[in-house]
PATORTI-137727 format. One record per residue (C-alpha): residue number from 1; residue in one letter; y, z, x negated. Coordinates in steps of 0.02 Angstrom, whole numbers. Each point is the difference from the previous one (the first is absolute). Last residue first. Example, Ala and Ser with C-alpha at 12.3 -4.5 7.8 and 13.67 -1.06 7.14 Angstrom:
<lumdos>
(2 'S' (-53 357 -684))
(1 'A' (-172 33 69))
</lumdos>
This chain:
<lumdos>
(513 'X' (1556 2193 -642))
(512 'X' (-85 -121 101))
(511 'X' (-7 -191 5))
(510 'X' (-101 -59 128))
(509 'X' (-106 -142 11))
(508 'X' (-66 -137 154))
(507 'X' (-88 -160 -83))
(506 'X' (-17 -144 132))
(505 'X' (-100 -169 -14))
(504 'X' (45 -132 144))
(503 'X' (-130 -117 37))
(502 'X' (-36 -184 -24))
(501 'X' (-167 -68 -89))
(500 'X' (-147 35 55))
(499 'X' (-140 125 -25))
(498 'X' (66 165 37))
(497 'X' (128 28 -147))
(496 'X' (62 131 -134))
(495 'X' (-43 145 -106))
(494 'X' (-94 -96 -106))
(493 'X' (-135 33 -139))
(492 'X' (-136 -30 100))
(491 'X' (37 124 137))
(490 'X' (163 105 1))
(489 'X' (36 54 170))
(488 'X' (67 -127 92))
(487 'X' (186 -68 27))
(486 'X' (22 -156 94))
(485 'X' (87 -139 -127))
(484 'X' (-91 -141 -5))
(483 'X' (117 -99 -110))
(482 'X' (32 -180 17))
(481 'X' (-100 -120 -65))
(480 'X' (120 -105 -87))
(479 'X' (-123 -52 -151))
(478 'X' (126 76 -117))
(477 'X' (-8 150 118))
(476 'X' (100 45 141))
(475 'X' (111 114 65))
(474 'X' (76 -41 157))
(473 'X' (159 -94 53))
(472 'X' (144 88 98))
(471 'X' (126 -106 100))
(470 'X' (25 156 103))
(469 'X' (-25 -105 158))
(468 'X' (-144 -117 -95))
(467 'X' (-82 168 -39))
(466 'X' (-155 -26 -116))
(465 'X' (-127 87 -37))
(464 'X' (-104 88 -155))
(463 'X' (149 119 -16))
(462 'X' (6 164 -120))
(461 'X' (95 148 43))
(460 'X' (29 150 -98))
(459 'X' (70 155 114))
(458 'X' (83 148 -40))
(457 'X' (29 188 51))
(456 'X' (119 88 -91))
(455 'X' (61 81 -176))
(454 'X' (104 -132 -117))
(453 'X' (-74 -148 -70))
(452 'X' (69 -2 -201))
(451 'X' (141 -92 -86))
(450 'X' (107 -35 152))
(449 'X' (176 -83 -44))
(448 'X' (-74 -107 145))
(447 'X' (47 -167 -124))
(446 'X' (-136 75 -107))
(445 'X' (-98 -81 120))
(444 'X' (-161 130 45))
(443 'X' (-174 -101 -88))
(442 'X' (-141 -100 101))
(441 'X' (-137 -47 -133))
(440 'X' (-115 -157 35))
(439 'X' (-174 -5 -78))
(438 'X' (-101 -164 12))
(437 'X' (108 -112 -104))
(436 'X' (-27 108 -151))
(435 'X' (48 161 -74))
(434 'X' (166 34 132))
(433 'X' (59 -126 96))
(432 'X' (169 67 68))
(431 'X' (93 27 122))
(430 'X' (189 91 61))
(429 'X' (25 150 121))
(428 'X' (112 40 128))
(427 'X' (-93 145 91))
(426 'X' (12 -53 197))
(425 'X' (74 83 154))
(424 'X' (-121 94 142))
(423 'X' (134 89 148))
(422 'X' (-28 196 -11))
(421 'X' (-88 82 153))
(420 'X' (-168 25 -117))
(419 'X' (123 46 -132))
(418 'X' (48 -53 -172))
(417 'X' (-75 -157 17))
(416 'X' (-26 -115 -148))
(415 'X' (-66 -185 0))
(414 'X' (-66 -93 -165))
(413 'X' (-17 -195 57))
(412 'X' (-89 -140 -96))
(411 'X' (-13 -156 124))
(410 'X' (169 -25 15))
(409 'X' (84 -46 182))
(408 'X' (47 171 41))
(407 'X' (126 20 -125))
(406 'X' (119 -91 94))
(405 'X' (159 65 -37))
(404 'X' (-34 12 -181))
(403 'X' (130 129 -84))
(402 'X' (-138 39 -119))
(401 'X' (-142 -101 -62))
(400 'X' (-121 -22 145))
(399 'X' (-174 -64 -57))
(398 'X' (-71 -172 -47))
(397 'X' (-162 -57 -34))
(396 'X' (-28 -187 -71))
(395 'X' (-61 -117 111))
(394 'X' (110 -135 -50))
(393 'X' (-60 40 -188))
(392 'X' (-55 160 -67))
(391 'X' (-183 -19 116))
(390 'X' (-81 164 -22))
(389 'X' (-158 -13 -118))
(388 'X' (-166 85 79))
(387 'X' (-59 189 33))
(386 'X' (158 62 3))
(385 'X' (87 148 -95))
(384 'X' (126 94 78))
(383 'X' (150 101 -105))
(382 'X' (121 110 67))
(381 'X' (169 46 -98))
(380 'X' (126 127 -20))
(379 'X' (-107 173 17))
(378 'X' (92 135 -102))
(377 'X' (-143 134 -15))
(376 'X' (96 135 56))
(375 'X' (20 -55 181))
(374 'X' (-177 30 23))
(373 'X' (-119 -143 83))
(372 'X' (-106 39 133))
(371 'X' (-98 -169 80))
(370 'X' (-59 -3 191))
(369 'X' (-172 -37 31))
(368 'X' (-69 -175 65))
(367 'X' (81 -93 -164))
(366 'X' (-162 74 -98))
(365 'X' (8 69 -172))
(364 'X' (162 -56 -38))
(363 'X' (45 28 -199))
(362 'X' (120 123 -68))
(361 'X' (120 13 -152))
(360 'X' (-33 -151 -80))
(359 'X' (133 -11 -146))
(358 'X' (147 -108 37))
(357 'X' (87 28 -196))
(356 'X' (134 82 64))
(355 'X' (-47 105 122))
(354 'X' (-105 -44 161))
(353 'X' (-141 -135 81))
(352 'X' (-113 37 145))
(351 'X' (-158 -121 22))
(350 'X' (-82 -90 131))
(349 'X' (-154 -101 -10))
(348 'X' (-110 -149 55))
(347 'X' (87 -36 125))
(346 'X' (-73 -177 74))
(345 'X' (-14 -170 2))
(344 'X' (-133 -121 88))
(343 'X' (-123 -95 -69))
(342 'X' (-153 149 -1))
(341 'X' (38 23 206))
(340 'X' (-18 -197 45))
(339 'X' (170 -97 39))
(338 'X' (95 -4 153))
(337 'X' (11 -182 106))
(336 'X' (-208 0 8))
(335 'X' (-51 -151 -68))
(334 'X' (-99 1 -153))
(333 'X' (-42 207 4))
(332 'X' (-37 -19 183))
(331 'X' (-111 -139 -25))
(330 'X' (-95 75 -115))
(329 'X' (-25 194 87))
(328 'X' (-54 -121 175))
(327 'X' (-117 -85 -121))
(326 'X' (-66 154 -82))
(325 'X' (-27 80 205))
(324 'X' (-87 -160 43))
(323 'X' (-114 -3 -151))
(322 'X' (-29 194 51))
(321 'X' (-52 -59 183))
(320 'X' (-79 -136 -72))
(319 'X' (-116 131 -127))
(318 'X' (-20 125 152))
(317 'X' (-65 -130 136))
(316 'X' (-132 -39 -130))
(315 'X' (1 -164 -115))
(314 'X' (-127 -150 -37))
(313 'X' (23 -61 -162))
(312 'X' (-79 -171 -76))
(311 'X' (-76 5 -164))
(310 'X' (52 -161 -99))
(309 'X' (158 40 -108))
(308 'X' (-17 177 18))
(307 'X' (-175 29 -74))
(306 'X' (25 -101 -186))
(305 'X' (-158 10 -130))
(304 'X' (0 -7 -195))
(303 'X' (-150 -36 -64))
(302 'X' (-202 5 49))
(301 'X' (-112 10 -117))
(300 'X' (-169 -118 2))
(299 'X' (78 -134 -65))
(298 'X' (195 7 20))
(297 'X' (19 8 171))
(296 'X' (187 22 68))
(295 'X' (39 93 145))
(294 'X' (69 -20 177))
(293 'X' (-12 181 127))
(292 'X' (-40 58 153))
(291 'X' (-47 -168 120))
(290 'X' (-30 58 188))
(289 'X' (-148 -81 53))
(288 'X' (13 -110 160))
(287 'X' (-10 -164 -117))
(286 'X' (74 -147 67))
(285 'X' (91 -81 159))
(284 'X' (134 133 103))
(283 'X' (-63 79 124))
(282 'X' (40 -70 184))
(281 'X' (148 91 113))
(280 'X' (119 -159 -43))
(279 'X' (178 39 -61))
(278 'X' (180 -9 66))
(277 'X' (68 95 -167))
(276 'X' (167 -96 5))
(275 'X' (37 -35 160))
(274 'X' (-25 175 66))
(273 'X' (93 87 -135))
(272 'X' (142 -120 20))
(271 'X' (27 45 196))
(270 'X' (-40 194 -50))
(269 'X' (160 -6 -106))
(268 'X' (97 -53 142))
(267 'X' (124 -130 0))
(266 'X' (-95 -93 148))
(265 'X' (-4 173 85))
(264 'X' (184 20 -17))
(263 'X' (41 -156 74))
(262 'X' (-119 28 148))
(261 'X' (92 138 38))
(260 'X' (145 -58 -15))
(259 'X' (-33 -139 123))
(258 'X' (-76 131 124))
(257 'X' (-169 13 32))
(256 'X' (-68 3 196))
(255 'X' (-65 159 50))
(254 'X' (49 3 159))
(253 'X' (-80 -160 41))
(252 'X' (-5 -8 206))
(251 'X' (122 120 18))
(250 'X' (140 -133 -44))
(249 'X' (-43 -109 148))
(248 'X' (146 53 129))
(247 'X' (123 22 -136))
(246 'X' (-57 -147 -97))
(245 'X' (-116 6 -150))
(244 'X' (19 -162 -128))
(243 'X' (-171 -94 8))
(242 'X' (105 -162 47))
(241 'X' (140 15 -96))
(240 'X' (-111 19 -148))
(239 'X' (46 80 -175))
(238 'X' (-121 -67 -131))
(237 'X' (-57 137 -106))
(236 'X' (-179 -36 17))
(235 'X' (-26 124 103))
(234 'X' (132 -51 119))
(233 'X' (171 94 -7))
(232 'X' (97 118 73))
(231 'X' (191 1 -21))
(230 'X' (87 171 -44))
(229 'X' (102 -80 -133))
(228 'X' (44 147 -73))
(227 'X' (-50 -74 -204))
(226 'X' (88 -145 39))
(225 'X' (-97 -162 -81))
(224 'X' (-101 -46 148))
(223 'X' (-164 -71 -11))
(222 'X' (-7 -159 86))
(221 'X' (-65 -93 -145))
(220 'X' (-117 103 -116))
(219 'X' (78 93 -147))
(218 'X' (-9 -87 -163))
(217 'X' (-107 129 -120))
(216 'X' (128 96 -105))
(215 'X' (-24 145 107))
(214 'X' (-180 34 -40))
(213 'X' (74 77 -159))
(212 'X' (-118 -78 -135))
(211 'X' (-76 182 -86))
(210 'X' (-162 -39 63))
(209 'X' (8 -194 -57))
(208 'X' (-17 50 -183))
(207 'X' (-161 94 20))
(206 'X' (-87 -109 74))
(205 'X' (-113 -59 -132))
(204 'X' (-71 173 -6))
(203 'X' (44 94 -194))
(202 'X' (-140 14 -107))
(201 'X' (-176 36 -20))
(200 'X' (-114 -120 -97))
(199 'X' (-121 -112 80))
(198 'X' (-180 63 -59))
(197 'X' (-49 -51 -189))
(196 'X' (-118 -109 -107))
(195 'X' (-177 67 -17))
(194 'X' (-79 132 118))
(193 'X' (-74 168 -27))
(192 'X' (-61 94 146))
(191 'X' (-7 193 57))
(190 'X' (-85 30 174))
(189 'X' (40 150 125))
(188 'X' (-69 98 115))
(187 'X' (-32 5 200))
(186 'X' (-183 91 -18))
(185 'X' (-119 -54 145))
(184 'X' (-132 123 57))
(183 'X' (-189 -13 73))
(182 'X' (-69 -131 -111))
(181 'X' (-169 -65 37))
(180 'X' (-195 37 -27))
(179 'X' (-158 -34 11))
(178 'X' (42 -196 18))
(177 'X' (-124 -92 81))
(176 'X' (88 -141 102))
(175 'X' (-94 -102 147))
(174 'X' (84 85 126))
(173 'X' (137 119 -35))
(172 'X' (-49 197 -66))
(171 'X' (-10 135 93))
(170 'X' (-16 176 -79))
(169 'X' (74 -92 -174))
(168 'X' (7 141 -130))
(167 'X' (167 66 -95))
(166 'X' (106 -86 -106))
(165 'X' (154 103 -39))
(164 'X' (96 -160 -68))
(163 'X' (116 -160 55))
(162 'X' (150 -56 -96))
(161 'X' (135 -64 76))
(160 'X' (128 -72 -136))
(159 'X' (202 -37 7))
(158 'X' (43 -59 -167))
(157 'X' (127 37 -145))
(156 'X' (20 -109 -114))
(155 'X' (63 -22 -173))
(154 'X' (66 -175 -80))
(153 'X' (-49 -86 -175))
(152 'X' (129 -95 -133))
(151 'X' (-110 -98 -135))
(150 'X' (-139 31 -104))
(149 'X' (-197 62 34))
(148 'X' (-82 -176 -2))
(147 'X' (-168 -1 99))
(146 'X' (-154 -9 -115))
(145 'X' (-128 -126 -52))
(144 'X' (12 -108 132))
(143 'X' (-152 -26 97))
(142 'X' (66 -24 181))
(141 'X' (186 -97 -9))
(140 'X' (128 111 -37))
(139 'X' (126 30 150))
(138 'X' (169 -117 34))
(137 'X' (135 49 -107))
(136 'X' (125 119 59))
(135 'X' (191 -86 43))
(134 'X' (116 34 -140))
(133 'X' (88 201 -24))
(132 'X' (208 16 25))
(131 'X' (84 163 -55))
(130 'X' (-140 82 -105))
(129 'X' (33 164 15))
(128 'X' (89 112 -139))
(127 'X' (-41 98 -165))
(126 'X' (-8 -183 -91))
(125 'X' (92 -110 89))
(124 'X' (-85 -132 90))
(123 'X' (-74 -162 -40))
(122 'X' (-86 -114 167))
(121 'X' (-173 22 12))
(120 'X' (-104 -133 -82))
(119 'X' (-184 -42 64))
(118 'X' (7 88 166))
(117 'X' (-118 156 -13))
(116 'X' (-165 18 80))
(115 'X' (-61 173 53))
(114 'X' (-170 46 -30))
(113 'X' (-128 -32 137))
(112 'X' (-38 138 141))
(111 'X' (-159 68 14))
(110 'X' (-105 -17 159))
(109 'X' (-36 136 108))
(108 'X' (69 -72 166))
(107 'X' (-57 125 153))
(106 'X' (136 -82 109))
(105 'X' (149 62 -80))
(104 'X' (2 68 -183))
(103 'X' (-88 92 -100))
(102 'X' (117 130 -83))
(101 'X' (131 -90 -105))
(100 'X' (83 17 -148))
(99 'X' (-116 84 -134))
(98 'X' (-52 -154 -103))
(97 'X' (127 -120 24))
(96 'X' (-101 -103 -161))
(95 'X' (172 -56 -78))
(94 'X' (123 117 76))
(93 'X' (-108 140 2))
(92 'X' (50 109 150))
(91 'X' (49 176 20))
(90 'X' (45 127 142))
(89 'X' (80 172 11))
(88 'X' (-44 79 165))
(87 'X' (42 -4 198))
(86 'X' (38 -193 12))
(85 'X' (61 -53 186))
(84 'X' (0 -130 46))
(83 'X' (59 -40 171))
(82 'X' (0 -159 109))
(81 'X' (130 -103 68))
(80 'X' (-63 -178 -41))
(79 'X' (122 -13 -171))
(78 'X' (-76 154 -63))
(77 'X' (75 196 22))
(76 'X' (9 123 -140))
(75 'X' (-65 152 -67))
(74 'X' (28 107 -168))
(73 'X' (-118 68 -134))
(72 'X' (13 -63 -171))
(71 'X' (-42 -158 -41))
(70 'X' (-83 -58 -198))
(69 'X' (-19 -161 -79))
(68 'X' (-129 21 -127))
(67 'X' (9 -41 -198))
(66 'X' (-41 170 -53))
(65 'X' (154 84 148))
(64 'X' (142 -104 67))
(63 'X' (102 74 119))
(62 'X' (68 -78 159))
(61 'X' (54 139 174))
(60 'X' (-82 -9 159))
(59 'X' (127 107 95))
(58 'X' (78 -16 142))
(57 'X' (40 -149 143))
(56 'X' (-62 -147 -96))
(55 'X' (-8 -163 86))
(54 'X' (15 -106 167))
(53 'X' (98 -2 151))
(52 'X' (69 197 95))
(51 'X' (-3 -71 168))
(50 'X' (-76 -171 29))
(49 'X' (-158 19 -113))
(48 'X' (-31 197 25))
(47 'X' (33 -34 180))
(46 'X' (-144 -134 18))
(45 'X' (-107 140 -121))
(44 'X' (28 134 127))
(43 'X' (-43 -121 167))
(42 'X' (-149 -67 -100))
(41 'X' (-68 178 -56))
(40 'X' (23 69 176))
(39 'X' (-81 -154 98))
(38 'X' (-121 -10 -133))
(37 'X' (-102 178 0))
(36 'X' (-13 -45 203))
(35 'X' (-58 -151 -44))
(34 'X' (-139 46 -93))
(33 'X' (-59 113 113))
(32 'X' (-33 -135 138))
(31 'X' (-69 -106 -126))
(30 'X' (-119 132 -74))
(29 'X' (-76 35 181))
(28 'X' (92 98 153))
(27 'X' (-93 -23 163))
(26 'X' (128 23 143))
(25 'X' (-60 97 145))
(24 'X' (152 55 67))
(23 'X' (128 -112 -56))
(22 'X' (102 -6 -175))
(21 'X' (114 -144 -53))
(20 'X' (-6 -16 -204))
(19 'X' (152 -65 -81))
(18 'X' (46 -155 -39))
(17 'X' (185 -39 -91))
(16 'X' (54 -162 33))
(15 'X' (-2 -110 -181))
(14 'X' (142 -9 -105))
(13 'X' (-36 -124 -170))
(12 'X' (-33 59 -157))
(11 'X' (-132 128 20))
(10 'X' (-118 -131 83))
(9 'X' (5 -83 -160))
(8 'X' (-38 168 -89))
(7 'X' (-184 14 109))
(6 'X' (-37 -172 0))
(5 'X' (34 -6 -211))
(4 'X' (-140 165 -15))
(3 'X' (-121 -123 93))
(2 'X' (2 -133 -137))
(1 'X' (31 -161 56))
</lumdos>
């Protein structure tokens, strides 16, 4: 067996750490010295492998450049743990795999053989990855003519020690004569070519059970159904009269779990976690390389190559904590009660209508600051514009025509007050939809007798909730999101809303004279 296989079969299985133990007087040779280089390396690479897994962390980007297969700088970890890391661009041949690898392990200097394709990879689209690719052949016998250069090919990337800065031998062992010997070892890298294809990535094969509620599984006997029943329980969830604590033996197991409390840890998420990725420590069977990329060999050229659907990922604490904070944005958005900021409705704007052909005669410029109006320009009607459809069927807004005794329970309401000490009454008014479904215009009732608002201090009220006392509804859209009212200062075109939907939105404006 070659000697390079001892040293990555020992990788896959845990071994006890050893570590050097140091007494006065201690002779320290290679092996000694040795060992102390592999109880760190081990212990980092054993982490490596249980920790963070296999594949690409950064980098190492695919190009193809004059027929070679090309990888940017990047680094990544290998099925046993280790790192690789590859500080410049490298290429590789994909026939001859000229260029991939510094000499490898164990002082081999021998050339790699050509690739060998299977005989006839599956079809694929043109532009895309082959979806499925048949078993490789088995190698050309010695003497064939040449080595056939078609089919569907993958790209490694290997873990390689390389050993350099000879210098001269002082001591050498008995019975050898070699002048002289490495001094350093290089932890680089190794491209390969290989035919056929790694497994692809995809979704685990557990998947589906993590979202099973772990309440659905029977509950053991004994386990009582009343969420305050109090009663403690074995730990296999079998209450036992027997192991029950008495008042003169209860201090004996003070910690005892509870029925519910075993409950809720059987209905745990953690429970179903634990049963479902129950692994072994050892490394998984096959090539410790990390695979970057599938391609397609046509000849000497190689074609159309895939990364994501075999290069595994492995991800910093940043990238899941920003995965986590997308998911947590997701599920909020599908289902959070109030809807997402960009759904909901708002003021768009507000507009001040007089004479008799309802001429603009002044536009809001933020609902925050009080609104002067003169008494000359003959304002009889107010006009808001939304930024969606208002519902004009059971949710259609209302506001107090006059003599209503409960004008409090529209959700369109102009308010005067001639004095701060003065009771608030309302503007009988009528509505309209005015250029479209998304403009509504609130107009005096000529059944005032008023033709114009006369000098005070008013109020335009919009509601985004509802009152079941008042027997109010809110505005709402054709969607029936109701309004989100608040009053900002304009921003993105609105004048309206912080986010979700609800809210009261409140003009103040004086007529003056």
């Amino acid at each position: 067996m070659h000697p390079c296989d001892n040293a990555e079969a020992l990788l896959r299985t845990l071994q006890p750490a050893r570590r050097n133990h140091y007494f006065y007087g201690k002779r320290m040779d290679v092996q000694h010295f040795e060992m102390e280089q592999d109880y760190g390396k081990l212990r980092q690479w054993l982490a490596n492998r249980l920790t963070f897994g296999k594949g690409v962390v950064c980098g190492l980007g695919i190009s193809v450049e004059q027929g070679k297969l090309c990888v940017d700088p990047g680094f990544a970890i290998d099925g046993l743990g280790r790192e690789i890391v590859v500080p410049v661009r490298a290429c590789i041949d994909p026939v001859t795999q000229e260029g991939g690898c510094c000499p490898p392990c164990c002082k081999e200097t021998g050339a790699t053989p050509p690739p060998q394709p299977p005989p006839t990879p599956a079809p694929s689209r043109d532009g895309a990855a082959p979806d499925e690719v048949a078993a490789p052949s088995p190698a050309p016998a010695a003497g064939d003519a040449q080595a056939p250069t078609r089919g569907v090919f993958t790209l490694w990337l290997c873990y390689r020690e390389c050993l350099t800065d000879f210098q001269p031998v002082l001591v050498s062992d008995c019975g050898t004569r070699d002048p002289c010997a490495p001094g350093t070892t290089i932890e680089t890298f190794c491209l390969k070519v290989t035919p056929g294809t790694p497994p692809l990535q995809g979704d685990p094969k557990w998947c589906p059970e993590l979202w099973k509620r772990a309440k659905t599984q029977p509950q053991p006997e004994g386990t009582p159904a009343t969420p305050g029943d109090e009663t403690p329980v074995s730990i296999l969830g079998r209450a036992e009269p027997s192991s029950l604590p008495s008042p003169s033996r209860g201090a004996s197991s003070p910690n005892a779990p509870t029925a519910t409390e075993v409950r809720n840890a059987r209905e745990s998420g953690r429970v179903l976690l634990c049963t479902l990725l129950d692994e072994t420590c050892d490394a998984p069977e096959g090539d410790p390389c990390v695979p970057l990329a599938v391609f397609a060999l046509d000849g000497d050229k190689p074609i159309r190559f895939e990364t994501c659907l075999v290069r595994p990922r492995v991800y910093s604490n940043e990238v899941l904590l920003d995965l986590i904070l997308c998911l947590a944005q997701k599920i909020d958005e599908c289902c959070n009660d109030k809807k997402p900021p960009a759904e909901t409705m708002r003021v768009r704007s507000v507009e001040f209508l007089g004479g008799p052909e309802h001429k603009v005669l002044a536009t809001v410029k933020s609902p925050l600051d009080p609104t002067a109006l003169s008494v000359a320009w003959r304002v009889d009607a107010i006009r808001v514009t939304f930024t969606q459809p208002l519902d004009q069927a059971a949710n259609a807004p209302t506001t107090p025509a006059m003599g209503d005794p409960k004008w409090q329970r529209h959700d369109v309401i102009v308010t005067t007050q001639a004095d701060p000490a003065s009771a608030q009454t309302f503007v009988p008014g009528l509505l309209r939809f005015d250029d479209g479904p998304d403009t509504l215009r609130w107009e005096l009732d000529p059944k005032s007798q008023l033709k114009e608002m006369r000098m005070g201090h008013y109020t335009l009220a919009l509601y985004g909730d509802a009152d079941a006392a008042l027997g109010r509804k809110p505005v709402v859209s054709t969607n029936a999101g109701a309004l989100d009212g608040e009053p900002i200062a304009p921003a993105g075109n609105v004048i309206s809303g912080d986010g979700h939907p609800g809210g009261k939105f409140t003009l103040n404006f004086e007529i003056y004279g």
